[in-house]
C-alpha positions in Angstrom: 9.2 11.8 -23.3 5.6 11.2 -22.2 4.7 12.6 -19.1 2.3 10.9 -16.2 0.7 12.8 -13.6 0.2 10.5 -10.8 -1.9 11.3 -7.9 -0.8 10.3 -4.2 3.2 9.8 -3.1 2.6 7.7 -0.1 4.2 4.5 0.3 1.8 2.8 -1.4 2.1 5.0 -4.5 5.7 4.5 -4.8 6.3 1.5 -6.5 4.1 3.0 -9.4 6.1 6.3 -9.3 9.3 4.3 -9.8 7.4 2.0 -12.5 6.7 5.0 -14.3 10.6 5.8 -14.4 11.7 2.6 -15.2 9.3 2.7 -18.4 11.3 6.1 -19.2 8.2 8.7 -18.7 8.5 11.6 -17.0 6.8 11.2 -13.6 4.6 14.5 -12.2 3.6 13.4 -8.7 1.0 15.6 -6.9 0.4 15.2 -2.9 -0.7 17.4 0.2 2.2 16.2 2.2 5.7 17.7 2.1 7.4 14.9 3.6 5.7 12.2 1.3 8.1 9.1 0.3 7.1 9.5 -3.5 8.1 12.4 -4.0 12.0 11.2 -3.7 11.5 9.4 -7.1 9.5 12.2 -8.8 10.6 14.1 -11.6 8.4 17.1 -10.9 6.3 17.6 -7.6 3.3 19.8 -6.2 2.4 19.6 -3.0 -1.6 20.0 -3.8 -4.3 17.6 -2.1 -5.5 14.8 -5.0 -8.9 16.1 -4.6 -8.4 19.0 -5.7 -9.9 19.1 -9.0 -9.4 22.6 -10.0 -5.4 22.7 -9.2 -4.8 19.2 -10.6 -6.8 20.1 -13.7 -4.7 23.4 -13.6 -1.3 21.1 -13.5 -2.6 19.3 -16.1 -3.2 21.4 -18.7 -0.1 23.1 -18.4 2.2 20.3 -17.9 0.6 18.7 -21.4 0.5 15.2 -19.4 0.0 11.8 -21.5 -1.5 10.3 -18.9 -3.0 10.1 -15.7 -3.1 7.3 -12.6 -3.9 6.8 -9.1 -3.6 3.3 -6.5 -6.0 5.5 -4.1 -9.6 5.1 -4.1 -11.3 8.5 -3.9 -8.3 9.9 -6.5 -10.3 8.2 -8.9 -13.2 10.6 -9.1 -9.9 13.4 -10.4 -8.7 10.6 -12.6 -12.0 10.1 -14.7 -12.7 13.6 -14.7 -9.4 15.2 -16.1 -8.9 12.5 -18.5 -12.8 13.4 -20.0 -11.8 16.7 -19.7 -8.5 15.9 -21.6 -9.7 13.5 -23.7 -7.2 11.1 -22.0 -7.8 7.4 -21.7 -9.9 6.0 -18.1 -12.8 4.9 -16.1 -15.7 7.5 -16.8 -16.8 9.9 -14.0 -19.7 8.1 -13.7 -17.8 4.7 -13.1 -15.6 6.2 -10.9 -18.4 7.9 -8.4 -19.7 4.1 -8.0 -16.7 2.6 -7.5 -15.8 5.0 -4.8 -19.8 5.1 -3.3 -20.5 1.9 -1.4 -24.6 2.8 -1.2 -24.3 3.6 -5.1 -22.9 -0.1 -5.8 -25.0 -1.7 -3.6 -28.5 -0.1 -5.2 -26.7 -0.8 -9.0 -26.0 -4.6 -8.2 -29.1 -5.1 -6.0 -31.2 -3.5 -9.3 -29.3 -5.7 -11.8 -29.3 -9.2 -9.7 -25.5 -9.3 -9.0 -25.6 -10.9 -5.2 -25.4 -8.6 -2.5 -26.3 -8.1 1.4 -28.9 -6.2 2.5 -28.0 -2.7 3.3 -29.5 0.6 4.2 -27.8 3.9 4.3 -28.3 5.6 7.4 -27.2 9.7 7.8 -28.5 9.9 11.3 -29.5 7.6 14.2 -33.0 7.9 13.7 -31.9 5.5 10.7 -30.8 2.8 12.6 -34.5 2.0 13.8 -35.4 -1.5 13.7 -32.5 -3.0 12.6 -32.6 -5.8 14.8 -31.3 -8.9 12.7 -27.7 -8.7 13.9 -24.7 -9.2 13.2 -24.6 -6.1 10.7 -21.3 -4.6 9.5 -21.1 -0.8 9.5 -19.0 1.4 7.2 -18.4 4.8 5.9 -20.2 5.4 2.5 -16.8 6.2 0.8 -13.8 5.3 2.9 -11.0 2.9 2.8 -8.2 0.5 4.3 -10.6 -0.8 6.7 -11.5 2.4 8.7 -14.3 3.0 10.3 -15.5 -0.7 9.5 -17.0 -2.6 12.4 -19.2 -5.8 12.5 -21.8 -5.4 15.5 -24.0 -7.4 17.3 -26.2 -5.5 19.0 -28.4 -2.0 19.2 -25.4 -0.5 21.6 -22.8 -1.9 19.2 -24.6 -0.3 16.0 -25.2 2.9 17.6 -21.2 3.1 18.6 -20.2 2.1 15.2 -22.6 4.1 13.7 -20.9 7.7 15.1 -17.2 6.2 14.7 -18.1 5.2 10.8 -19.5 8.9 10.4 -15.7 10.0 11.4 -14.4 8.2 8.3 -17.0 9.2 5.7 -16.6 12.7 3.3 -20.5 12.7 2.8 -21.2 11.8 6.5 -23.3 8.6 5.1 -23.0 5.2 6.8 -24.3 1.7 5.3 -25.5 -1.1 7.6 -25.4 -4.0 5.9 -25.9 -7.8 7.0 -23.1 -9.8 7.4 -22.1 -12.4 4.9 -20.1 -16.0 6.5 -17.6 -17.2 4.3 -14.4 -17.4 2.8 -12.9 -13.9 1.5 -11.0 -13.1 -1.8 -9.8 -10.2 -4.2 -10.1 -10.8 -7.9 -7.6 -8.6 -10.2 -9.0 -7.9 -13.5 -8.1 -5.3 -16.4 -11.0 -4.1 -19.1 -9.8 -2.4 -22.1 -11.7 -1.3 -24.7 -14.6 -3.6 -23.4 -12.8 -6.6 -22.7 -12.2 -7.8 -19.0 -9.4 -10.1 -18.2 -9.0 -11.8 -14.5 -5.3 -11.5 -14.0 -5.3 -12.9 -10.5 -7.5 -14.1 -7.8 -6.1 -13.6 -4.4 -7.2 -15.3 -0.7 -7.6 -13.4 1.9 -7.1 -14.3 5.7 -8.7 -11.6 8.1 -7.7 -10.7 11.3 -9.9 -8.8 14.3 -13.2 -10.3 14.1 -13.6 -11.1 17.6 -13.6 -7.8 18.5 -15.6 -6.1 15.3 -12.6 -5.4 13.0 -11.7 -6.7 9.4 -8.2 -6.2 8.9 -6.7 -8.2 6.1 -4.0 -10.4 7.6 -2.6 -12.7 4.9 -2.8 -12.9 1.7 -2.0 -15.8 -0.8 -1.9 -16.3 -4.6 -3.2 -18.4 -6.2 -6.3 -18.7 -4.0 -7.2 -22.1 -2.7 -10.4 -22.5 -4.8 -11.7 -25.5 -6.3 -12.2 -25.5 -10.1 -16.4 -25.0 -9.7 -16.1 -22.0 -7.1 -13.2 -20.6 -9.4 -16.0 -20.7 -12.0 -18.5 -19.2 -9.9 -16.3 -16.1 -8.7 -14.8 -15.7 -11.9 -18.4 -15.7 -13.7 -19.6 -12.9 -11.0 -17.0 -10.6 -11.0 -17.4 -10.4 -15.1 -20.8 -9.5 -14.5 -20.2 -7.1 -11.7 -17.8 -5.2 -14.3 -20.1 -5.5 -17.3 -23.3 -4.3 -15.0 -20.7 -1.5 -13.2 -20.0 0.2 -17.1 -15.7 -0.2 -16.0 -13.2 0.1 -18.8 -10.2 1.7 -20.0 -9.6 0.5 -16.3 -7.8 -2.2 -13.7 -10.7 -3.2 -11.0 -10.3 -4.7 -7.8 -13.2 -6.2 -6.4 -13.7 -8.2 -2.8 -15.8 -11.3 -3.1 -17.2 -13.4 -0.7 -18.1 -17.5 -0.8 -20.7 -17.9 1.3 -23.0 -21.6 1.0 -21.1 -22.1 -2.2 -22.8 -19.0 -3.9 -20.1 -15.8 -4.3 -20.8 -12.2 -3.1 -19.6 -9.0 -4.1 -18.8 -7.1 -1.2 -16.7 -4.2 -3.4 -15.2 -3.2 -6.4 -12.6 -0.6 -6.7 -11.5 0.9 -10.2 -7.9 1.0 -9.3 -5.0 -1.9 -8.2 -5.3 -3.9 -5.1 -3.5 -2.2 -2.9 -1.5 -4.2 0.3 1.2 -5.4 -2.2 -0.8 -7.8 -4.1 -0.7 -5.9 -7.4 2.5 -4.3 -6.9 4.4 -7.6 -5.5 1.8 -10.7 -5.4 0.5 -10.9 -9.2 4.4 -10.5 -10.5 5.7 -12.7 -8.3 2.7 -15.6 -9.0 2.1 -15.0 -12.7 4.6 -12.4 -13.7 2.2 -10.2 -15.3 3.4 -6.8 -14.4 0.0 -4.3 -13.1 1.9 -1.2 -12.4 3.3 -1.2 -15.9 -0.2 -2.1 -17.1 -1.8 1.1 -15.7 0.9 3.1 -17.0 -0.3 1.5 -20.4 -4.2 2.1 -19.9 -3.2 5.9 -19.0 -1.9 6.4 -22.1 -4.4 4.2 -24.4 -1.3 1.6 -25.1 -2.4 -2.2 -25.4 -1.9 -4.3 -21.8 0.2 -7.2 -21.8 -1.5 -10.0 -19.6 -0.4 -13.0 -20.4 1.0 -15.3 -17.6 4.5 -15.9 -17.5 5.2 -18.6 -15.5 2.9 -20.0 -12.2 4.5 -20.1 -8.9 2.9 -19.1 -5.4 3.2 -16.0 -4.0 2.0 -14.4 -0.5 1.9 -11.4 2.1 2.0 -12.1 5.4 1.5 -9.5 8.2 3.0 -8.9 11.2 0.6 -8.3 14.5 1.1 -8.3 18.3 0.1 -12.0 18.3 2.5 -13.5 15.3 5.2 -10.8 15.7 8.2 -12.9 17.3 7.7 -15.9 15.4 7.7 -13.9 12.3 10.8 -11.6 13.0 12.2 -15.0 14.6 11.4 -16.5 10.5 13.1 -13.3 9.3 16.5 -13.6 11.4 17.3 -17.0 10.0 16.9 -16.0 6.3 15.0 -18.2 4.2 14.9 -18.2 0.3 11.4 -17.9 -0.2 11.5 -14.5 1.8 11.5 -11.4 -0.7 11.2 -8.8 0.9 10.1 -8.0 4.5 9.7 -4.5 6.8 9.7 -5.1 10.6 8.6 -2.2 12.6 8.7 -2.0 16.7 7.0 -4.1 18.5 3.7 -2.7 20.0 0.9 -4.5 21.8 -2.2 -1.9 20.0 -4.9 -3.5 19.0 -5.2 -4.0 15.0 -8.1 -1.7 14.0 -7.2 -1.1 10.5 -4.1 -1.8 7.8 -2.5 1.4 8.8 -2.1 -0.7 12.4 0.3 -3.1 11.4 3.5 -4.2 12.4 5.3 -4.8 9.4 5.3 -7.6 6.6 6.8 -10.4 5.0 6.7 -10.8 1.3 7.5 -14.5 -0.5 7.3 -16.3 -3.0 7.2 -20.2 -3.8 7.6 -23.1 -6.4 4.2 -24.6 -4.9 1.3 -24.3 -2.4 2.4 -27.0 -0.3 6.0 -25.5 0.6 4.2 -22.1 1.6 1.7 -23.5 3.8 4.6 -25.3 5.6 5.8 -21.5 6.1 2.9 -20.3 7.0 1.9 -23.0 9.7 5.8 -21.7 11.3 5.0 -18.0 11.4 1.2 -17.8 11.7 
């Protein structure tokens, strides 16, 4: 029985953790927190941070793993290290430290032409001097899930967001960069052995930007593109992974469509996370990720061929939609597949950990889930 060391057991790692045991490998799940919800489907557990190179490495080696995985962004780093280490299959170290570094992707694509937004990386507020042509968007160098990101439009609002992005970061580095109008997506890919497949490209509706947040509210699959900007993004994204150095690897990049020309704001050498590799890309294509990584772990051929084509979408629950959707959820409805309601609460929506709950479904066609969404948004 092969065995898979997977790092994180929050509930966002626990649809692979169960993957793992439907596939009939022996799942070794490592995590700082006792009281973690993976760990009720591991096989094996430590309770050890998934940083923390040296114990993980230690776990490694004497469990004899097959394979190692992560659906967390910093994890990564351990990932690519351990498996060079073990001669395991994965992202290098060096592709995992850029996928994880916002300032180190911006500098590599700025260098190699891939479309980006000015930035500057700013450690103290000396830094922020003449940054003057708002609206900027602040962030943590290496964060995730939307914290510590804020869009600001002026000197008070970029010195506030400055300190709060600081709180989020691990190398207390901040990027300002300029903000970029347009139309948001995700693009799904997998490279293996030097060849990059787009799997999926997902739309994404945002939620908070009236008051400086990006919180991803909806999300739908297949994205509403035209054939020419499917092109466009699709043709980008390649060359983002090609200039990047990704393989042996799944990516997740964000892109935005701004004036017809497509941006990369990020790429992340791991699975979307906010179900849209776990639930969205199954349910729209049948193409199973979490399986996929399983397979990359181990050096075992992907499967990505498209099984069938329906619509599929994630739609949040917030202070503002939160009746009508748990109004949608009482009287049933066929397209719903799976939903989680959580009390009601009138907080503002910062970041994803903010939400209220969610709605998963899934359609024959576009036009029968926009009629949904039109009820519940």
């Amino acid at each position: 029985m092969k065995k898979i060391l997977i790092l994180g057991a929050g509930e966002m790692q626990v649809p692979v953790i169960q993957k793992v045991k439907q596939t009939g490998m022996y799942a070794i799940v490592a995590d700082y927190a006792d009281t973690a919800p993976g760990f009720i489907d591991a096989d094996k557990k430590y309770l050890v941070s998934t940083v923390d190179f040296e114990a993980l490495l230690k776990i490694a080696q004497e469990e004899k793993i097959d394979g190692i995985l992560t659906t967390s962004d910093y994890p990564v780093n351990i990932v690519a290290r351990i498996s060079r280490m073990l001669g395991l299959s994965a992202m290098s170290p060096g592709v995992a430290e850029i996928c994880t570094n916002k300032y180190l992707q911006r500098t590599l694509f700025s260098k190699n032409g891939i479309r980006t937004p000015f930035f500057r990386l700013c450690e103290n507020t000396a830094h922020l001097s003449g940054l003057t042509d708002f609206p900027y968007v602040v962030k943590p160098v290496d964060s995730s899930a939307s914290r510590g990101v804020v869009r600001v439009n002026n000197a008070k609002e970029l010195s506030d967001a400055f300190h709060l992005a600081l709180t989020y970061s691990r190398s207390k580095k901040v990027l300002v960069e300029s903000f970029i109008e347009g139309r948001e997506f995700s693009v799904e890919t997998y490279t293996q052995k030097g060849k990059t497949d787009i799997i999926a490209i997902t739309e994404k509706l945002i939620i908070g930007e009236d008051y400086g947040a990006f919180v991803e509210d909806t999300h739908i699959e297949p994205a509403r593109l035209t054939k020419e900007e499917d092109a466009l993004i699709r043709m980008e994204v390649i060359r983002a992974i090609q200039v990047s150095g990704l393989d042996n690897s799944p990516s997740h990049t964000e892109v935005k469509l701004s004036s017809g020309e497509p941006y990369i704001i990020e790429i992340a050498c791991r699975l979307g996370g906010d179900y849209i590799t776990s639930d969205l890309v199954p349910l729209s294509t049948g193409v199973d990720m979490l399986e996929n990584l399983i397979k990359v772990s181990i050096g075992e051929k992907i499967e990505i061929k498209p099984k069938w084509k329906k619509v599929s979408c994630v739609q949040f629950l917030n202070p503002w939609n939160y009746y009508r959707c748990a109004d949608f959820i009482r009287r049933g409805s066929s397209a719903i597949v799976r939903y989680e309601q959580k009390p009601f609460s009138e907080r503002i929506i910062k970041n994803s950990l903010d939400r209220l709950g969610y709605i998963l479904l899934q359609t024959d066609t576009l036009e029968e889930l926009e009629c949904i969404l039109k009820e519940i948004k």
